[in-house]
Structures are given as structure tokens and as C-alpha cells.
N, C-alpha and C positions, 0 to 999 in steps of 0.2 A: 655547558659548564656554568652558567649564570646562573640558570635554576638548581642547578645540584647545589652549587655553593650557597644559592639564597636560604634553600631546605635545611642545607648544613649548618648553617647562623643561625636561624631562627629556632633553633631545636635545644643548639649550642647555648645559645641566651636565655632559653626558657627553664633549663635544665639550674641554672644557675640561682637555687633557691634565696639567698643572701640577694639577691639582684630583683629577682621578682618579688619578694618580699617589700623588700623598700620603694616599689615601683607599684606596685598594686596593690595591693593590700594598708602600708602605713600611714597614706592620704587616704584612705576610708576611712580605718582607724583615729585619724587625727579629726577628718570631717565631722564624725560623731561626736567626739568631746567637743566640737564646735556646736554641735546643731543641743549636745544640754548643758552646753553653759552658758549661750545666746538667745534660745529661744522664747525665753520668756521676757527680755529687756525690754523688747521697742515696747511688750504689751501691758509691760507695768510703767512704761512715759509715755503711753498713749494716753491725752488727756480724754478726763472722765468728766460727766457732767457733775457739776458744780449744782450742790444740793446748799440754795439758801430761802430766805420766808422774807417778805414784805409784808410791812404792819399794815391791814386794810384803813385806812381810816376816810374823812372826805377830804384832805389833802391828797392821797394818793388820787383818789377819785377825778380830781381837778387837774393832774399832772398829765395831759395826754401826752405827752412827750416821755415820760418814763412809763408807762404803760404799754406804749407802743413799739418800743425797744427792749422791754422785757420781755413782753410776747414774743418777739420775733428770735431773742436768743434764745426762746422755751419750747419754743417749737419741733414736731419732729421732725427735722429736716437736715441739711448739711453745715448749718450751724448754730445746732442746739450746743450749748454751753452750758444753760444752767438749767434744773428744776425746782422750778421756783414755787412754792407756797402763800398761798394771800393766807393772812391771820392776825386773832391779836396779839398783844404785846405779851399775855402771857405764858401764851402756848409758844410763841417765838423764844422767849426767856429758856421754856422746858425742853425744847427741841435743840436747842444750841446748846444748853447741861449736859442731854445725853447725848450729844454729839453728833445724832443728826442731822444737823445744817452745820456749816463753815461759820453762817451769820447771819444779820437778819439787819434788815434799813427801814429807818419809820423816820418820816417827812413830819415833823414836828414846828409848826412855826416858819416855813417856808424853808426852813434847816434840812439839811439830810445826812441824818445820824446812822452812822455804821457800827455795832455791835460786832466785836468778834472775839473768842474766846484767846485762838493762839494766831501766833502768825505761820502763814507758809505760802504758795504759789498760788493756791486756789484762791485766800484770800486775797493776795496783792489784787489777781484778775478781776473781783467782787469788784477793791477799792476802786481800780482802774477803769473799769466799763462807765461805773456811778461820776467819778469824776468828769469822767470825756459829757455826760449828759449835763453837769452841774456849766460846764465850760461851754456848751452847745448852748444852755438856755440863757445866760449872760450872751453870748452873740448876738440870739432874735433879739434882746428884750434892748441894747444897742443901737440894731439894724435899725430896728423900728420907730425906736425913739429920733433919729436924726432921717429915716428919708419919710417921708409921710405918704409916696404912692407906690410903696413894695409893695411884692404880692406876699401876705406873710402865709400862706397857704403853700406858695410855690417851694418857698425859702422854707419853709417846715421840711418839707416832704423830701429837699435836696439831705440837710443838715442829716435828717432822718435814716435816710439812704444810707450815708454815711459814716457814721456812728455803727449801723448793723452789719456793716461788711468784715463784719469779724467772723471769721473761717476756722473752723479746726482740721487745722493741716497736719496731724500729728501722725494719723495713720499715712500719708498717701509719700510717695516719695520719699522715708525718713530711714528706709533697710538700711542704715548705715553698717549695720553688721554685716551684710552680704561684702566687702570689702573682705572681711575674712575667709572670705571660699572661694572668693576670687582668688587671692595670693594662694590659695590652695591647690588651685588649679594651675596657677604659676609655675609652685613649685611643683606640682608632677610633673608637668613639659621640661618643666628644666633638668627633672631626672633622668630626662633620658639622652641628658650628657654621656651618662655613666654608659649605655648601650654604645654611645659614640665613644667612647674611648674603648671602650673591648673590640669594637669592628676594628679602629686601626692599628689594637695592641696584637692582634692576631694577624698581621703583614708586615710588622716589625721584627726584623731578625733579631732584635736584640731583647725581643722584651718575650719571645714567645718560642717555642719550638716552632708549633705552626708557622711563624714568621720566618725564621729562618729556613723551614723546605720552600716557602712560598720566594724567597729570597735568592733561593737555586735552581727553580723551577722553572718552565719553561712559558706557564702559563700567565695573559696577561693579567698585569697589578692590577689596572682599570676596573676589569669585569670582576676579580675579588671582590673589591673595595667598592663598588657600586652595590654589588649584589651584597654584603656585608651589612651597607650602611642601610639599604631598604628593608633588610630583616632585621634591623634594630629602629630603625623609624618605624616600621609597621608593628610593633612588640610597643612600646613607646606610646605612637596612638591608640592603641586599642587600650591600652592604660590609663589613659586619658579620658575617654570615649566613657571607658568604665565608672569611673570616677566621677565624670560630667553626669552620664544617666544617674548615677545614685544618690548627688546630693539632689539632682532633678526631681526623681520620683520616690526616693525615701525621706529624705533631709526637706522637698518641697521649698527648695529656692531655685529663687525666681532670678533667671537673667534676660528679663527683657521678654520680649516679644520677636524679636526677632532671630528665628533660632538658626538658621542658615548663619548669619555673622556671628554668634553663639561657636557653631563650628569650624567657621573659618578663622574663627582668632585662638581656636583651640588646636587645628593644625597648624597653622601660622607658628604658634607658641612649642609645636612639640619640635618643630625644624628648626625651629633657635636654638634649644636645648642640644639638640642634637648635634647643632656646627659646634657648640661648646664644649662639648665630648670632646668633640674629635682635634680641632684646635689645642686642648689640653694634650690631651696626647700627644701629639705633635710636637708641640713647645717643649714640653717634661722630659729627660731622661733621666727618668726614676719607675720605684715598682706600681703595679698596680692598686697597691691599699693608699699608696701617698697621693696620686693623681685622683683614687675616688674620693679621699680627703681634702683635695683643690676641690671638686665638680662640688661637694656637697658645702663644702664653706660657701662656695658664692653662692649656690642658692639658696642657703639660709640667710647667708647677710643681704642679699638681694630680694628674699620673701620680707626680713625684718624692714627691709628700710621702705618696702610699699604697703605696710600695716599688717602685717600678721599677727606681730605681737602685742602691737596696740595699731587699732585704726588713726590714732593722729599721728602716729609716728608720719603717713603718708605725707602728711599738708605741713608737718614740722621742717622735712627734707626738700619739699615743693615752695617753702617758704625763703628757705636759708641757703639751700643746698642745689636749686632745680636742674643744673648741669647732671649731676647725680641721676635724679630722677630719668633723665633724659637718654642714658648712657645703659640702662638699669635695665636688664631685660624682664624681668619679674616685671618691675612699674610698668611698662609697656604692656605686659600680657594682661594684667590687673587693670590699668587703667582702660583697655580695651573694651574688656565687661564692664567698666564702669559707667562706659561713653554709652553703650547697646542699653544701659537700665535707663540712664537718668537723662540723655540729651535725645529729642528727636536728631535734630542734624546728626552725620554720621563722619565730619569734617574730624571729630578727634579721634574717630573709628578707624580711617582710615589712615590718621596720621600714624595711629600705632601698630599699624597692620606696614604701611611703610617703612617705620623705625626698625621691627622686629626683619623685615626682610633684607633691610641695609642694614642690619647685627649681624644675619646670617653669614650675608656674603662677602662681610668683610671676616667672620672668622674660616670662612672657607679661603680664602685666599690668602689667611695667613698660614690655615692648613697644605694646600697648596706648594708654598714658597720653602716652609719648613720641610716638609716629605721628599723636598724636588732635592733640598741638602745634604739628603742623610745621605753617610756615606759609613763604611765598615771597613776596618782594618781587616777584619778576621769574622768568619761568621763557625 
């Protein structure tokens, strides 16, 4: 009887175009307007090298200290910044007209003159780098002046050091936008409330023919209602699964490295959804388009409040609201993946691999308490 009835749901649910539609298919749909209206963001705030020109002259020649941190932000390496240009003043003049450089810095009288056409980001960084050296070489020329057995060689090379550890971290760690296919991923698992509320609206006398032969019948609720709920968790997951492989290998986002907790916070995520179904049901006596209009409200106000709509919406509600957050089964699924991309430790991984199982079981026991109630006048 288990397997008939399982055969019988999962036929029953798949058959249900309106169902499968918003379950398969309209988080693909949505994923893609994500992957072209995201895709080109991080790569246009990825910074670019910073095209400026140094006027050659024998002050520059004398500057071993701006020499050597020029070089080293020029380099090709992990922290090139700039491309820099030796020349004179008036090919730096023609080059900054046509807009091929940002600027150009000529060491005049022990001065160091910045030339820049307009303002923006690239320039502030010019100003900023040049500054940090003007401020470096007032230190030695201090140091030195009051101790008389520094090593001013050492003291160079530290100062040096220091000044160059500027890193362009722009690419690495910055997918701030995979936030949005996280909660996309969210809200599939959370669709498949809607399978949980069909499983327990087809045992309800009251909401279903089905329910009410199952309601006079001899056969037990248990083994329905189990076999019910597995052929809508397993319709659910594979919705899921679907979803995950296509922003994986089409869309080409990236959740981490570890793709075992990848899937366990994707099933995790679809048994949440799933107690929520069914607890709705449970709670409501009302018809079916009102309680899929419950399932689908909270998991849109529950995808909006963990960033879907905008990714700060997440750290505005984590700021003001974090109870919220905390309560929020979307935040939980989203922050999940967010712990597997961006933290090695796996301590907030697990935290919300926890939270989501303590959602579950607390909507299954209000599932439970409510079904153990019902009771009918008249069937």
C-alpha cells in the first residue's frame, strides 16, 4: 500500500501543470534574468590598471624610494595597479588631452606635482599611493635626523615593504551577486510547501474527496501521509537538484568548493519547505488557492528579506532586525551557501543546517498537534 500510494502522489503532483511550473521551470526562468542582468557587474568594479606617465627627469632618477614602489605596483604580478610611463612633460601633457592616462606626477624642486584632468576613483588612488610615499619619506628623513646609529637601509626596505602591500582584491572573494541565486535556491526549497500542503490536503475530509474516502477507509493515515509526503519531497528535490545543476553548469556560479555541503543545505532547505507546506495546511481551513497564496507570500517576503530584491536588503535586516533573520527560513538556506563560499570554518554552516532542522521540527509538531484535532461533524 506504501508504494501504490507513493506511485499514486507523485504522478498526482507531477500531472499538476500550474504546480510544476512554478516549481521547475520559474526559478530557471528567474535564474536567467539574474545571470543577464548580474553578469557583467563585479566585471565592470573590477579594478583595472590605472594607466598614468612619470615625468623622467634627474629628480625622479634621485628618488629611489618612488622608483621602487612604482615598479613594484607596475609589475606583472598580483599587485599591478598601475601602467606606468616614464616620459617628458610634453608627451605626458598629450597623453592626459587624449585621455590616455588618468595623470601624470613630475618631481619638480623636490615638490611632487600631480596633474589630473578630472576627478574619479582611479585618480584619488594616483593621489593616495603618491601621498603615502611623500609621508614615508618625511619619516626616514626624521628617523634619521634624531638617531645617528639607524640602519637607514633596514628602515628603507621595512617602510618599503609597506607602502607596496597594496593588493587588488577586487576579483577574489567580491560575488556579492551570487547572494541572489542563493535566495533563488531558497526560494525553490521553499516551494515545495506547496507539495506539502497538497500531500496533507488529499487526507483532509474536508478539503478533498480523496480525503474524505481516506477519512472512512480502513486504511492507515500514517502510511498515506508518509508515502504522500516522500512523493512530494522527492518531486521537490529533484526541483531543486535541477535548478542547482543549471545555475552550476549553465549560469556558472560558483558555490564554493565544497559541493557535498552544497547538497546537504539543498536538502536540508527542501524539508524545511516541505514542513511548511504541510503545517500550513494544517493550521488553514480554507481552499487551496488561499493557503498556496500563504506558502507563496512567506516565501517571497522571506527570499526579499534575505536579498533577492536587493542584496543589502540582507545586512539592513541582520543589522536592525537580526531576530528576523534568525526565524527566516530563506536566511538560513541563503546564508548557508553563503558560509560554504566565503568562510573556511564551517561553524556558521552548521549553525544553519541546525536552525533549518529546528524549523522543521518544530513545524512538524505543530503539524502533528493540529491533524491529532481535527475533528468532523459530518463528512
Amino acid at each position: 500500500m506504501f508504494l501504490h500510494n507513493f506511485k499514486y502522489s507523485f504522478l498526482f503532483l507531477l500531472k499538476n501543470k500550474s504546480l510544476v511550473f512554478w516549481t521547475f521551470f520559474f526559478p530557471i526562468i528567474l535564474g536567467t534574468f539574474f545571470y543577464m542582468t548580474f553578469s557583467n557587474i563585479e566585471n565592470n568594479e573590477k579594478l583595472k590598471k590605472i594607466n598614468i606617465a612619470i615625468i623622467n627627469n634627474e629628480e625622479l632618477k634621485n628618488d629611489k624610494l618612488l622608483l621602487s614602489v612604482l615598479g613594484y605596483l607596475s609589475e606583472d604580478n598580483n599587485n599591478e595597479i598601475f601602467s606606468t610611463i616614464y616620459t617628458d612633460l610634453e608627451k605626458a601633457k598629450e597623453l592626459l588631452e587624449n585621455k590616455e592616462i588618468i595623470g601624470y606626477l613630475e618631481i619638480k624642486n623636490s615638490k611632487y606635482l600631480i596633474t589630473i584632468k578630472e576627478n574619479g576613483i582611479e585618480q584619488t588612488i594616483f593621489k593616495y599611493i603618491i601621498d603615502e610615499i611623500i609621508e614615508t619619506k618625511i619619516i626616514i628623513k626624521d628617523i634619521s635626523s634624531t638617531e645617528k646609529n639607524i640602519n637607514l637601509e633596514e628602515l628603507y626596505n621595512k617602510i618599503n615593504n609597506n607602502i607596496t602591500k597594496v593588493v587588488d582584491m577586487s576579483s577574489d572573494n567580491l560575488s556579492y551577486t551570487m547572494i541572489e541565486y542563493y535566495t533563488l535556491i531558497a526560494m525553490s526549497c521553499l516551494y515545495g510547501g506547496v507539495f506539502g500542503m497538497y500531500a496533507i490536503n488529499n487526507i483532509l475530509a474536508n478539503m478533498s474527496k480523496q480525503g474524505a474516502r481516506v477519512a472512512i477507509s480502513s486504511i492507515k493515515k500514517r502510511t498515506l501521509l508518509l508515502s504522500s509526503l516522500l512523493a512530494a519531497f522527492l518531486i521537490q528535490l529533484i526541483g531543486s537538484l535541477l535548478l542547482l545543476s543549471y545555475t552550476i553548469f549553465i549560469l556558472n556560479v560558483d558555490y564554493g568548493n565544497n559541493i557535498v555541503n552544497t547538497l546537504i543545505m539543498t536538502v536540508t532547505g527542501s524539508i524545511a519547505g516541505l514542513t511548511l507546506g504541510v503545517a500550513i495546511a494544517a493550521l488553514f481551513k480554507t481552499n487551496e488557492n488561499i493557503k498556496i497564496g500563504i506558502i507563496l507570500s512567506i516565501t517571497m517576503l522571506g527570499s526579499f528579506l534575505s536579498g533577492m530584491m536587493g542584496i543589502t536588503m540582507k545586512y539592513i535586516v541582520d543589522k536592525n532586525m537580526p531576530l528576523l533573520n534568525i526565524i527566516n527560513p530563506a536566511n538560513m538556506i541563503t546564508d548557508g551557501f553563503y558560509s560554504i563560499y566565503y568562510y573556511q570554518s564551517m561553524d556558521r554552516f552548521y549553525f544553519n543546517i541546525i536552525s533549518l532542522l529546528i524549523f522543521s521540527s518544530i513545524m512538524v509538531m505543530i503539524s502533528i498537534v493540529r491533524l491529532r484535532s481535527q475533528k468532523y461533524d459530518s463528512i
